[in-house]
C-alpha positions in Angstrom: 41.6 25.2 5.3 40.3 27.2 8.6 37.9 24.9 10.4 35.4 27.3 13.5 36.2 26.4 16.9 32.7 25.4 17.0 31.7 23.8 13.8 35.2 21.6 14.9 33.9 20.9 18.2 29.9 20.1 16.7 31.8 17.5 14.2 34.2 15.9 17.2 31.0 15.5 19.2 29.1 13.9 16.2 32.4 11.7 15.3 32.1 10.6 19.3 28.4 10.0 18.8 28.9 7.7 16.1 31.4 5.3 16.8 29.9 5.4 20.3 26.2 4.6 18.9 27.5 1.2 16.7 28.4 -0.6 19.6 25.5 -0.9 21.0 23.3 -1.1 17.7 24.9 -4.0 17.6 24.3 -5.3 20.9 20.5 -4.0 20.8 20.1 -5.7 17.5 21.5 -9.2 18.8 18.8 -9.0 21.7 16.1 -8.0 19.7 13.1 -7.7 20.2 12.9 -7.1 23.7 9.7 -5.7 23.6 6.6 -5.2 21.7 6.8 -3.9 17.9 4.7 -1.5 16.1 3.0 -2.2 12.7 2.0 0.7 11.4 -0.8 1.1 8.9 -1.9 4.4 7.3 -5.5 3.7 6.5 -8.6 3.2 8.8 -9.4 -0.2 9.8 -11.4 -2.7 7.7 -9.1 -1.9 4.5 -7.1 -4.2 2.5 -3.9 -2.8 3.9 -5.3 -3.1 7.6 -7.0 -6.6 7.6 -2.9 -7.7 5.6 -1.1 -6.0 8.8 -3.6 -7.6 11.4 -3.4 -11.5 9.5 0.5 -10.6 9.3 0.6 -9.9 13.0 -1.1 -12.6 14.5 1.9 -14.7 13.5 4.8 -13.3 13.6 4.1 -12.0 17.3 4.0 -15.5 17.6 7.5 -16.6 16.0 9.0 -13.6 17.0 8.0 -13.9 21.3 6.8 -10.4 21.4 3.8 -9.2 20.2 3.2 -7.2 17.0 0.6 -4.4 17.9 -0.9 -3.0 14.7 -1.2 0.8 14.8 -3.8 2.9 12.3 -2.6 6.3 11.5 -4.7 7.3 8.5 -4.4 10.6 6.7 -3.0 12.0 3.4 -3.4 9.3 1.5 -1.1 6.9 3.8 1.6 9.0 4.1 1.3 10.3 7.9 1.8 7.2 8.8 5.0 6.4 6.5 6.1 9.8 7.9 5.8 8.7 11.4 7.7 5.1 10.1 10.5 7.4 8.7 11.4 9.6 12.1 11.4 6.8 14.1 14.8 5.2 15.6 15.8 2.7 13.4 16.1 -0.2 15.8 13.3 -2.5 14.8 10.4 -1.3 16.8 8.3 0.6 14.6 7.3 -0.9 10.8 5.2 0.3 9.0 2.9 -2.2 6.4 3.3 0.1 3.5 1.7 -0.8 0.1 1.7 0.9 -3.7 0.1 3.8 -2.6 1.6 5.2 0.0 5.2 3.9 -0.8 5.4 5.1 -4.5 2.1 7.0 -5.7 1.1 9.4 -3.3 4.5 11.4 -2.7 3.8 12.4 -6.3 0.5 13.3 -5.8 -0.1 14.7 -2.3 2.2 17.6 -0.8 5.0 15.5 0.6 8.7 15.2 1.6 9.2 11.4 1.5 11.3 9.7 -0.5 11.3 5.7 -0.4 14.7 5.3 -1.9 16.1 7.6 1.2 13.9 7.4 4.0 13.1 3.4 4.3 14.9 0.1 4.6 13.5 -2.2 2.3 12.6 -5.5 4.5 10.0 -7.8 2.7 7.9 -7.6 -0.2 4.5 -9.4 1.0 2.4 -10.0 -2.6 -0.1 -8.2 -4.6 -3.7 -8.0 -5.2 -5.5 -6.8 -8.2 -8.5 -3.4 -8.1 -11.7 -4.9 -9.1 -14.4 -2.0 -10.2 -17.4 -2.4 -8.4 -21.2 -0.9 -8.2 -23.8 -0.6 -6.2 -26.6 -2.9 -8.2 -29.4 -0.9 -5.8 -28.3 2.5 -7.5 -27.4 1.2 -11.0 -28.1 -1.8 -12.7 -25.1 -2.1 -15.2 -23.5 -5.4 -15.8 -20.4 -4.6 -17.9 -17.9 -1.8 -18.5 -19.7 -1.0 -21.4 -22.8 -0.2 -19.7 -21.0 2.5 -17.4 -18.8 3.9 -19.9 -22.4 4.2 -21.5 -23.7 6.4 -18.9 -20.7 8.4 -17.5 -20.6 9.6 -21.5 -24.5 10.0 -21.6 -23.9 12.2 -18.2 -20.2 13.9 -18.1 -19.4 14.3 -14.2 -22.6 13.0 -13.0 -20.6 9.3 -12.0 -18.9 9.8 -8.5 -15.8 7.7 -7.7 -14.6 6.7 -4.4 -11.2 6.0 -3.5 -9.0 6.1 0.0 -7.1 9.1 -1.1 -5.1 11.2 -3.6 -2.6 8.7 -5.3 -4.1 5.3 -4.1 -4.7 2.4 -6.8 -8.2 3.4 -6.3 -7.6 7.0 -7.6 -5.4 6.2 -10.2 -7.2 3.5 -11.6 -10.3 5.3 -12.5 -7.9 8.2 -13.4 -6.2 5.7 -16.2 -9.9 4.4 -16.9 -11.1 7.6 -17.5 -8.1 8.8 -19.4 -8.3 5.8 -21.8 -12.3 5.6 -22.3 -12.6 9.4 -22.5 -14.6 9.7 -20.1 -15.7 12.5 -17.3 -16.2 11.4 -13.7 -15.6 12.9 -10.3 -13.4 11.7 -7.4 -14.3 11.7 -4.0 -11.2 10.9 -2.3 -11.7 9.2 1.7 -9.0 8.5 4.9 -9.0 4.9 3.7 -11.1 1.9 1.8 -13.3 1.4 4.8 -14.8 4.8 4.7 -15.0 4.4 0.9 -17.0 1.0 1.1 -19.2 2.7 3.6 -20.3 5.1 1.4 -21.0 2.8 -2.0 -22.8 0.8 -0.3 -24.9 3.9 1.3 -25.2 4.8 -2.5 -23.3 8.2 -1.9 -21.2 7.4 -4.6 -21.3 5.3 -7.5 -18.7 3.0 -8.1 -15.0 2.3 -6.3 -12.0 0.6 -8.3 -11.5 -1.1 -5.0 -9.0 -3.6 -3.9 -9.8 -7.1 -3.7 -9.3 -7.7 0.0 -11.0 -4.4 0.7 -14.3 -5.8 -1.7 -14.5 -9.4 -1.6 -16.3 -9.7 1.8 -19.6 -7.1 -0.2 -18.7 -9.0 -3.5 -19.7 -12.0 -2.1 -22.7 -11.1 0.2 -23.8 -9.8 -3.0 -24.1 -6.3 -2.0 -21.5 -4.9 -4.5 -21.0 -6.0 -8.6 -17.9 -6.7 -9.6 -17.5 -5.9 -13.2 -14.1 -6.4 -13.8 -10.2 -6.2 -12.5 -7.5 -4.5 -12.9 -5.1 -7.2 -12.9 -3.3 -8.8 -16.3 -4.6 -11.9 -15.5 -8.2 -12.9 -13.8 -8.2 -13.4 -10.2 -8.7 -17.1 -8.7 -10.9 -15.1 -6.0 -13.3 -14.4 -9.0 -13.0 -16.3 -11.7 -16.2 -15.2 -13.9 -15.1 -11.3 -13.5 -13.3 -10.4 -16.8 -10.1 -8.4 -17.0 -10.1 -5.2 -18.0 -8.4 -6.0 -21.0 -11.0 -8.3 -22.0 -13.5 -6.0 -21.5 -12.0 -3.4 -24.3 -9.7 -1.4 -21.5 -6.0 -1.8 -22.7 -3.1 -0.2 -20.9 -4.5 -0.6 -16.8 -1.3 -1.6 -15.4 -2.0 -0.3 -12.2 -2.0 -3.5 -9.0 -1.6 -3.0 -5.0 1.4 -4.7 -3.4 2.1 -5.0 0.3 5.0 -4.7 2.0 6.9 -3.8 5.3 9.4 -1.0 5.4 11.3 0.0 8.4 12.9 3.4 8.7 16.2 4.3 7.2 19.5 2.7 8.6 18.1 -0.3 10.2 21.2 -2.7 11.3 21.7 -5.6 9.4 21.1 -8.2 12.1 17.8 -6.6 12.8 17.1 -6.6 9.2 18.2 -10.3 8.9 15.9 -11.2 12.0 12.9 -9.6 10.3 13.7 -11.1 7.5 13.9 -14.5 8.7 10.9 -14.5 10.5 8.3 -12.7 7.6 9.8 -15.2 5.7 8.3 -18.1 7.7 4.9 -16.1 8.6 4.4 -16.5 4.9 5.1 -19.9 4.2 2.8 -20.8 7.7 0.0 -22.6 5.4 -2.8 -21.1 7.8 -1.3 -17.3 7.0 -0.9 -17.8 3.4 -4.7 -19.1 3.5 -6.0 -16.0 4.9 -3.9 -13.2 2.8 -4.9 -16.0 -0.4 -8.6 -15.3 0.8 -8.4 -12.2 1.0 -7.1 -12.1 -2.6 -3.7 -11.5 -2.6 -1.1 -13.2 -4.7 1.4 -14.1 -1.4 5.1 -14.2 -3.1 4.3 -13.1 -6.3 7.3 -10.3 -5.9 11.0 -10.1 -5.1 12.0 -12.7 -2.4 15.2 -10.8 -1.0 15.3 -7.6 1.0 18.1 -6.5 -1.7 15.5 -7.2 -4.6 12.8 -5.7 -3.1 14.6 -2.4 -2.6 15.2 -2.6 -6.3 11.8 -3.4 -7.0 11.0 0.1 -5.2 13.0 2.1 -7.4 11.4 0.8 -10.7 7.9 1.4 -8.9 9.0 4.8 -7.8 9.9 5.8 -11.7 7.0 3.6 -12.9 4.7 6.1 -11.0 6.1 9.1 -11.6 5.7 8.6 -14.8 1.9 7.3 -14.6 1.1 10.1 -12.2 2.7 12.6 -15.1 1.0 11.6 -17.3 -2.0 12.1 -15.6 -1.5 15.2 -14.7 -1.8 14.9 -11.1 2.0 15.2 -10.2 2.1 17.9 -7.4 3.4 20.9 -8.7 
């Protein structure tokens, strides 16, 4: 077969590149880090996924030696930040703290080319915390499920719901609620949960299937109601808030987990480094304490970077299907 002159040379050059390039991937990765690191996050600060990146960071810039700066980039419902996380050089230097939404949700929801499976290494599952559907008790006085599902049927459309964007476990879980109660509310999607918050507790909107970190804080300075979680089981953050399930809503399936991702192609030793040391910022009792606070199940996921990149794929076909059936897959 003919090979071009050129495309021959463009393929030498790239063959030189290559074996030129491992070499010293390998002697970057067995200095590394030699400087600071970025976390990434893709929502405003004073979200779950934010204050998770910033109790993360604290300690492994410590066991680490180089600080780990956390970075917001919100926008499109995470994913300008995982896009940023995906073009950058795979040496260790940029992470991004991805969760549900952003990893396996919103590429099925909001116009976007990332793929999980393609454009991240898998480096450590963090844990999970349930949605907890709150109110305002200023603007409504409910105090069950029953008592909204009363009024969003008494008034189709009227009940605004906040979430941080297209395809986030806020959005989907009132998208599944409504689905299953037959029920007609509106979304009123935001750059992140702090914005969200902000408004329900202004009394702009009416109610916010929030996450737990993200709500506890107003849940407990009595400014918000929980009525109930998301979650299979109930949370030890709130013991007296029924599940979903026990309040007459079967089939909410629908959690947020944490993670870190690195871009594609990240070497092994760097990989095995990260590794190592996420694996000891969560076992530090005073870390665990904070994220447990916050109301995250620390652990309660795969334990290996090779599990959790399996983990991904059955998340990334769990919500393409929940997102189908939704109908809110792009088109």
């Amino acid at each position: 077969m003919h090979i071009p002159t050129r495309a021959w040379a463009s393929a030498l050059v790239t063959a030189v590149l290559v074996s030129a390039t491992g070499p010293t991937l390998a002697q970057d990765a067995s200095k590394w880090p030699e400087r600071p690191i970025r976390l990434v996050v893709g929502f405003v600060p004073g979200g779950g996924t934010d204050v998770s990146a910033r109790i993360l960071s604290a300690k492994l810039s410590g066991i680490l030696g180089q600080q780990v700066v956390v970075e917001n980039k919100p926008g499109a419902s995470g994913l300008i930040a995982s896009d940023y996380v995906a073009k950058a050089d795979p040496d260790g230097y940029t992470l991004l703290l991805a969760n549900m939404q952003s990893t396996v949700a919103a590429p099925y929801v909001v116009q976007s080319t990332i793929d999980p499976i393609r454009d991240f290494t898998a480096v450590r599952y963090i844990g999970s915390v349930p949605n907890v559907l709150v109110i305002n008790p200023t603007k409504h006085n409910y105090t069950s499920v029953q008592n909204l599902i009363d009024d969003a049927r008494a008034h189709p459309k009227q009940l605004l719901y906040a979430s941080s964007g297209q395809g986030s476990p806020q959005h989907l879980s009132a998208a599944r609620f409504s689905q299953i109660t037959d029920v007609e509310m509106e979304h009123v999607p935001y750059k992140g949960s702090g914005q969200a918050m902000t408004d329900l507790l202004g009394g702009n909107v009416d109610m916010n299937f929030d996450t737990l970190p993200g709500a506890i804080g107003q849940i407990q300075a009595e400014k918000l109601r929980p009525l109930a979680v998301t979650s299979a089981q109930r949370s030890k953050r709130l013991p007296d808030v029924p599940t979903l399930a026990e309040a007459g809503i079967k089939g909410m399936d629908i959690v947020q987990w944490y993670a870190i991702l690195a871009p594609a192609q990240l070497p092994k030793p760097i990989l095995e480094k990260l590794d190592k040391a996420l694996s000891q910022t969560l076992a530090d009792p005073d870390t665990r304490n904070k994220l447990t606070e916050q109301g995250m199940n620390v652990g309660d996921g795969p334990t290996t970077p090779a599990a959790f990149a399996s983990y991904i794929q059955d998340e990334w076909a769990k919500y393409g299907k929940i997102t189908s059936s939704l109908g809110l897959t792009k088109p």
